[in-house]
C-alpha positions as CSV (number, residue, x, y, z in Angstrom):
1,X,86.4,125.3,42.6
2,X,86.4,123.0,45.8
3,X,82.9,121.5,46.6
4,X,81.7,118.8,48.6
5,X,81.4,116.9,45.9
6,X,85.2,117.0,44.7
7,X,85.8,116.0,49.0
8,X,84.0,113.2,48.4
9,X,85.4,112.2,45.3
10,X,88.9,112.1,46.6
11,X,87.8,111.0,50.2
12,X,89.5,113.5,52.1
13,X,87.1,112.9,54.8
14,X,88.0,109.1,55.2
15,X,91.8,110.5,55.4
16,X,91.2,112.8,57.8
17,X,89.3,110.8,60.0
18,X,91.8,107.6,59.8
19,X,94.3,110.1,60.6
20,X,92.8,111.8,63.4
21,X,92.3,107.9,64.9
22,X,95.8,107.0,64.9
23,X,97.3,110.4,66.2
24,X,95.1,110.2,68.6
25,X,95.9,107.0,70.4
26,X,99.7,107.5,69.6
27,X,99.0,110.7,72.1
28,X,97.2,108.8,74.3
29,X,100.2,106.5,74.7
30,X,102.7,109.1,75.0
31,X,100.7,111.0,77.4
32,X,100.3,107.4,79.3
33,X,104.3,107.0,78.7
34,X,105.4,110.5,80.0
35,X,103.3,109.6,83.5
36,X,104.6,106.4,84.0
37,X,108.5,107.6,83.6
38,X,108.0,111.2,84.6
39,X,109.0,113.0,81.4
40,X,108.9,116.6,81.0
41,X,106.2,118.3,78.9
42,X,109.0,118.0,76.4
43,X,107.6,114.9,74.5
44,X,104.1,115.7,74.4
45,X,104.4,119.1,73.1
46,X,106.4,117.4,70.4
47,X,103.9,115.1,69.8
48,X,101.5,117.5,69.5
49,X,103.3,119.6,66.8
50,X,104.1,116.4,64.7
51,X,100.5,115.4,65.1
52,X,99.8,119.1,63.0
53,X,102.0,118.8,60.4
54,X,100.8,115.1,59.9
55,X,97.4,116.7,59.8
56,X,98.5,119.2,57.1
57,X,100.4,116.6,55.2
58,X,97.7,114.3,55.0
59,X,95.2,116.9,53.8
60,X,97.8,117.6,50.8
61,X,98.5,113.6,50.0
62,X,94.9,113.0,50.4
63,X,93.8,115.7,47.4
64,X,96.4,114.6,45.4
65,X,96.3,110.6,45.9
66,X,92.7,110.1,47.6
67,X,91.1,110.1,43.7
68,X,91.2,106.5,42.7
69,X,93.8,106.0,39.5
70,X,94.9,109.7,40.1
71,X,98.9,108.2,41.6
72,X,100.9,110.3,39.5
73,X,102.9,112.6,42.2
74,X,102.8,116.0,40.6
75,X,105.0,118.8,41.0
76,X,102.5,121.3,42.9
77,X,101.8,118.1,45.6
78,X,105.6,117.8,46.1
79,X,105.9,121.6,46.0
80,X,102.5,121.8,48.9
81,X,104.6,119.2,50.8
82,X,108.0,120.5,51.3
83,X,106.4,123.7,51.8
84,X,104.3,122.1,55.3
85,X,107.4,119.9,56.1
86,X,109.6,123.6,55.8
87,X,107.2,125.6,58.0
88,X,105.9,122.5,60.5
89,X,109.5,121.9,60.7
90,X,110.5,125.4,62.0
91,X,107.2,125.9,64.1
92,X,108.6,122.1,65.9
93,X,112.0,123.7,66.1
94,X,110.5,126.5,68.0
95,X,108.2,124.9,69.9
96,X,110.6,122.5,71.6
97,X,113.3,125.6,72.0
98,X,110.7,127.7,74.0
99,X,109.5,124.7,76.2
100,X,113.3,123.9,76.9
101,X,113.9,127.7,77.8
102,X,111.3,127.9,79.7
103,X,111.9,124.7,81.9
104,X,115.7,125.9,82.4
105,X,114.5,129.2,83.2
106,X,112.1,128.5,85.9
107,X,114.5,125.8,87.2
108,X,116.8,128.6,89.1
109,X,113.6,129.9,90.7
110,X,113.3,126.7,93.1
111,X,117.0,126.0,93.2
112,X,118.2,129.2,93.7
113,X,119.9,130.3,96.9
114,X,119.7,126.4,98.0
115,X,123.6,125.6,99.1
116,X,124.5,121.9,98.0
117,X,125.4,119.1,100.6
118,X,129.5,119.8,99.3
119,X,129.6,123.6,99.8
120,X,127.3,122.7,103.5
121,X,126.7,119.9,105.2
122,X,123.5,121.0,106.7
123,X,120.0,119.1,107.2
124,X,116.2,120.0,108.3
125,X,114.3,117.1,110.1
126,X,110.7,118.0,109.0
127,X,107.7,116.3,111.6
128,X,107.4,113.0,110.8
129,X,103.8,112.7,109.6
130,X,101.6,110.7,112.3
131,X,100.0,107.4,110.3
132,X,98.9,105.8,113.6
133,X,95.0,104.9,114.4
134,X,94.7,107.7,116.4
135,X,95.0,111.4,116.0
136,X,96.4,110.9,120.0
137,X,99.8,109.3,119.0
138,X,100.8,112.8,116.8
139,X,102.8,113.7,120.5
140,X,104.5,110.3,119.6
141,X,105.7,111.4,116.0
142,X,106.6,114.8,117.0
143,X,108.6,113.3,119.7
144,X,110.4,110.8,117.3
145,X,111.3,113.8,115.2
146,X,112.6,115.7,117.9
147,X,114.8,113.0,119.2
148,X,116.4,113.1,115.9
149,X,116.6,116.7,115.7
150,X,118.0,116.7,118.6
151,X,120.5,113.4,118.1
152,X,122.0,114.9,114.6
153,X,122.2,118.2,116.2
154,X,125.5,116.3,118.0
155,X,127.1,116.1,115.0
156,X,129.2,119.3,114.9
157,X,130.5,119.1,111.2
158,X,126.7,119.6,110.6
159,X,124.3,122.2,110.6
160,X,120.9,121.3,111.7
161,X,118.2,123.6,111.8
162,X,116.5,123.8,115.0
163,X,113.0,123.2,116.1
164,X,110.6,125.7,115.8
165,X,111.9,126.7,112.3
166,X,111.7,122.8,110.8
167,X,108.4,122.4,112.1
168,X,106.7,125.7,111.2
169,X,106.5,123.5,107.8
170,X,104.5,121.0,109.0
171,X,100.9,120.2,107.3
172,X,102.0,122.8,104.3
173,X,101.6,121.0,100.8
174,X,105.7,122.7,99.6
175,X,107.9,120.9,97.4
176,X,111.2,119.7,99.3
177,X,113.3,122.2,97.5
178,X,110.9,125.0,98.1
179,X,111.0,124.0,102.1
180,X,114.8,123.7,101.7
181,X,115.7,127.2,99.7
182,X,113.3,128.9,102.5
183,X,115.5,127.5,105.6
184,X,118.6,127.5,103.4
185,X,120.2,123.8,103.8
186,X,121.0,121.1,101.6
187,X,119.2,118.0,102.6
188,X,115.7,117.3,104.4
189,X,115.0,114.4,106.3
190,X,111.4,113.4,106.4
191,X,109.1,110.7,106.7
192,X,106.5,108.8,109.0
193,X,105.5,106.9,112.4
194,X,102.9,104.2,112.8
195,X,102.7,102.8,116.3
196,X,100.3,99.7,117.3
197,X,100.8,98.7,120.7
198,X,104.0,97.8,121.4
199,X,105.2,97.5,117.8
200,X,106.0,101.0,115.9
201,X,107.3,101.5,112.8
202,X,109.2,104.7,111.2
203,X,110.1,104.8,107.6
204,X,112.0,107.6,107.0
205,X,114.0,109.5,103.7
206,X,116.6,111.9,103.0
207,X,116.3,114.4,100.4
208,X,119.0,116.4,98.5
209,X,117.4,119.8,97.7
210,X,118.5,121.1,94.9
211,X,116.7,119.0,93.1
212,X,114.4,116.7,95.6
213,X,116.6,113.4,94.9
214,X,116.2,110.8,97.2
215,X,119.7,110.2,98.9
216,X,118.8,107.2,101.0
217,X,115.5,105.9,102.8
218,X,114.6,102.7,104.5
219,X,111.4,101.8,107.2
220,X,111.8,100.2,110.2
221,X,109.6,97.6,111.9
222,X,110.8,97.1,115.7
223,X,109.4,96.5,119.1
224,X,109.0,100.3,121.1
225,X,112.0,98.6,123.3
226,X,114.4,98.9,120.4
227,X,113.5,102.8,119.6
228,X,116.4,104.0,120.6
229,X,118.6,101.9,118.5
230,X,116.6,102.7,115.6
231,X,117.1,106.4,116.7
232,X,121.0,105.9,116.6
233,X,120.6,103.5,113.2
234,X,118.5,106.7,111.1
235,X,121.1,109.3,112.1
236,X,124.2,107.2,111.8
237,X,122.7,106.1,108.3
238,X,122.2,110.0,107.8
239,X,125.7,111.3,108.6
240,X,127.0,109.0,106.4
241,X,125.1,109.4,103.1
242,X,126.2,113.3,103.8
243,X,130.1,112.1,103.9
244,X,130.6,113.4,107.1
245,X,133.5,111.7,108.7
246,X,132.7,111.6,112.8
247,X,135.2,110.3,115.7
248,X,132.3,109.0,117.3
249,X,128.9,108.5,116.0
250,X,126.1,109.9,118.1
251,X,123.8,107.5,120.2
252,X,121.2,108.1,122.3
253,X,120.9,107.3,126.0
254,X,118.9,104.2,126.8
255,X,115.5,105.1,128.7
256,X,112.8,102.6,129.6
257,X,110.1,102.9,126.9
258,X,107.3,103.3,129.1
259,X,108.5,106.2,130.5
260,X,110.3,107.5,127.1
261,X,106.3,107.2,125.8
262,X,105.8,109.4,129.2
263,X,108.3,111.9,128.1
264,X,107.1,112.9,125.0
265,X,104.0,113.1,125.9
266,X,104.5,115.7,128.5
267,X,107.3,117.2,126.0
268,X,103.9,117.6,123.5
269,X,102.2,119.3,126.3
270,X,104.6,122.0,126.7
């Protein structure tokens, strides 16, 4: 009959507890692992089930070996641990087969319906978010994106979505290929503005959809004199990470800053 006393006597409790200590940090450091490198809950669910039947295996080595001078391996403790390696082994099998499923399952529910940048060249510039001092200069970052709405929409081998569509998303908290699958293009150019006095800087990225890869990205510090080269330099730089051959690259017409800053500011006013 099991009793406390027999626990004691074969220190299944010291086992246990040693046991518990180690598969604990080993999940700590897998969990700290699958952060750091982005893994899928793949790993960690495995962990977890190995962590079981370690649990189940050490109960059975434990009553068997825990008893000082008792080493002998007996047929019923090789018998207890094939049958825990046999089940733990098909409740592992199962358990990784169901998580893989169900990430390739819910996969298609994003990416579905998205077209790829092969089968359509086509782009949405969302609002560049606004990381200036003050909430004032958001005409200035609206205006930026417009520009280079408005400066790919030149290209004709590609589809740009216009306006009032691309910015309905801004200030929503959706994944890029959730944004991209609802206004049905391949790639989404996004990114920021930060202007101090007459120096402004725009970092910007481009996004494939299907799967929210980052194509290309790069920030720009430049004087507000030189915005419109760096308006020409982020859409040339687009069209050609989209392998869209052009006889001419689109540029923008040179306007005196001042009363570019003028421009979009009434342009935010409309």
């Amino acid at each position: 009959m099991l009793t406390i006393r027999q626990l004691r006597k074969r220190k299944v409790g010291q086992w246990v507890l040693g046991y518990v200590a180690v598969a604990w940090a080993l999940l700590q450091g897998l969990g700290l692992l699958s952060d750091a490198y982005g893994w899928s809950g793949v790993p960690m669910r495995v962990g977890v089930a190995l962590s079981v039947l370690g649990f189940f295996l050490t109960l059975v080595i434990a009553w068997f070996q825990g008893e000082r001078g008792q080493q002998k391996v007996t047929r019923l403790e090789v018998a207890l641990i094939a049958i825990v390696v046999i089940v733990g082994g098909a409740w592992l099998w199962q358990t990784v087969r169901t998580t893989q499923e169900a990430e390739a399952a819910a996969t298609p529910l994003v990416t579905a319906g998205i077209p790829t940048i092969e089968q359509d060249p086509s782009i949405a510039v969302l609002p560049l978010d606004n990381m200036s001092s003050g909430q004032e200069q958001q005409y200035f970052s609206d205006g930026i994106s417009e520009e280079l709405l408005n400066l790919l929409n030149k290209v004709p081998e590609l589809r740009v979505i216009a306006r009032t569509s691309s910015f309905a998303f801004k200030d929503q908290n959706l994944s890029v290929p959730e944004i991209a699958r609802r206004l049905n293009v391949a790639s989404i150019l996004q990114g920021s503005v930060r202007r101090a006095g007459n120096r402004v800087r725009i970092a910007v990225q481009l996004v494939r959809a299907t799967d929210g890869a980052q194509l290309w990205a790069e920030t720009y510090d430049r004087n507000l004199d030189d915005i419109f080269q760096v308006q020409d330099e982020i859409a040339a730089a687009v069209v050609d990470e989209l392998k869209i051959k052009l006889l001419k690259a689109p540029t923008v017409t040179p306007v005196d800053p001042r009363v570019y800053a003028l421009i979009l500011q009434a342009q935010a006013l409309l």
